[in-house]
N, C-alpha and C positions, 0 to 999 in steps of 0.2 A: 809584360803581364801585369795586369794589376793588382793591389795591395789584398784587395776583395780574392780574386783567384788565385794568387797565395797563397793566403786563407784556409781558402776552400781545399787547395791540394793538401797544407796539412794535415785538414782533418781528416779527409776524407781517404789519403793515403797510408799517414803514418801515426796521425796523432786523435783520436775522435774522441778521447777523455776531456781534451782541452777545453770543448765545450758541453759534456758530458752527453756524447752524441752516440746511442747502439748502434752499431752496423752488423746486417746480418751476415750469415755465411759468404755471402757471394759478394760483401761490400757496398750493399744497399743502405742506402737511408731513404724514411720516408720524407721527400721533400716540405710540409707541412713543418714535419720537427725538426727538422735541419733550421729553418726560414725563425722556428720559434725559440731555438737554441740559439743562435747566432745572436737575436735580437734578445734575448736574455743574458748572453755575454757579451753585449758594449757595442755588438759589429751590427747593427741592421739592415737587413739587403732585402728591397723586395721580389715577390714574386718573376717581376719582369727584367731585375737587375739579374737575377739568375740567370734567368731564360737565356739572357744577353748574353752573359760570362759562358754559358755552354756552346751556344751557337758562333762566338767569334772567339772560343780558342784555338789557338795556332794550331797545336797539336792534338788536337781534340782530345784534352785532358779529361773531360767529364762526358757520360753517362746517361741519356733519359731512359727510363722506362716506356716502354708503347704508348703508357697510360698517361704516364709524365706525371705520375705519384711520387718516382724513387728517383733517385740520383745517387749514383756512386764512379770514382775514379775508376779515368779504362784502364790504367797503367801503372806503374812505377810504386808497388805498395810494399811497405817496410812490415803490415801485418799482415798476419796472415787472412789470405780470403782465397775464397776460388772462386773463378772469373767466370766458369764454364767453357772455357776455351777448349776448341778441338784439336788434337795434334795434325797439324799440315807438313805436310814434304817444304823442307826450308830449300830456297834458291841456290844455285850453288855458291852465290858470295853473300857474304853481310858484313855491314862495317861497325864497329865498334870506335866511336869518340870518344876520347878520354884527353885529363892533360897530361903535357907534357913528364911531368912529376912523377907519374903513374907506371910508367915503363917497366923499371926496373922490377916493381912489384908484381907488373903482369906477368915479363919474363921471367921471374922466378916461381911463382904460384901459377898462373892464368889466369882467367878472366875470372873473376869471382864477384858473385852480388854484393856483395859488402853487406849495407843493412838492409839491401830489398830482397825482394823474392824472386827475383830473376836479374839477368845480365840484360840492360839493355843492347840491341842488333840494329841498324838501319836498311833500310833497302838500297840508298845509297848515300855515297860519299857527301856530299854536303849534307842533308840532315847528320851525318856522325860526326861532322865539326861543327855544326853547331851545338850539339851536345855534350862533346868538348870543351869547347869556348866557356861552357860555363863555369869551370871549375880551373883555369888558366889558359897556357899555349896549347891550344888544341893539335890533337895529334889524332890519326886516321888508320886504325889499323884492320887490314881486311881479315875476313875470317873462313 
């Protein structure tokens, strides 16, 4: 991932002061003032460097609008926002990547968001070690 979509997932997930960025209810920014915030705090990315960084993220971290006015993160958000997400019937497995570390934590509590607003779930096993992976020895646990 690059330094630019980094970035972008902090503000857009957890931190939007940083560049003093409003986000609406649902976690929207108008892509104009995102592109003029950024470039007002040191980071300048143009319109197309965006366009880029939505279109070839791995996990399709980011968000267009129909319009392609707004942009906000599809996941992983430490504030609160609502997504509009409908409740679906979940599969009857999902995997949970965590590290190794984490164990003892989960078997004593369960899974809890920490500072996000949900538990990340995979659909399957290698994406939840990858998500693992990131935070040490990835561990696989089915749900």
């Amino acid at each position: 991932m690059s330094r630019e979509s980094k970035f972008l997932s902090l503000v857009l997930r957890h931190k939007p002061e940083e560049i003093d960025l409003q986000l609406d209810n649902h976690g929207w920014a108008r892509v104009d003032e995102l592109l003029r915030k950024l470039k007002k705090s040191g980071r300048k990315l143009s319109h197309d460097e965006l366009i880029e960084i939505v279109e070839t993220s791995d996990k399709k971290r980011f968000t267009l609008s129909e319009d392609g006015k707004r942009i906000r993160a599809a996941q992983g958000h430490s504030i609160e926002v609502d997504l509009g997400l409908k409740p679906q019937q979940p599969p009857c497995e999902l995997y949970h990547g965590t590290a190794s570390a984490n164990l003892d934590a989960i078997f004593s509590n369960g899974l809890l968001p920490g500072k996000r607003q949900q538990v990340h779930l995979s659909l399957d096993p290698d994406t939840a070690e990858r998500v693992g992976q990131r935070h040490g020895r990835p561990v696989v646990l089915r749900v």
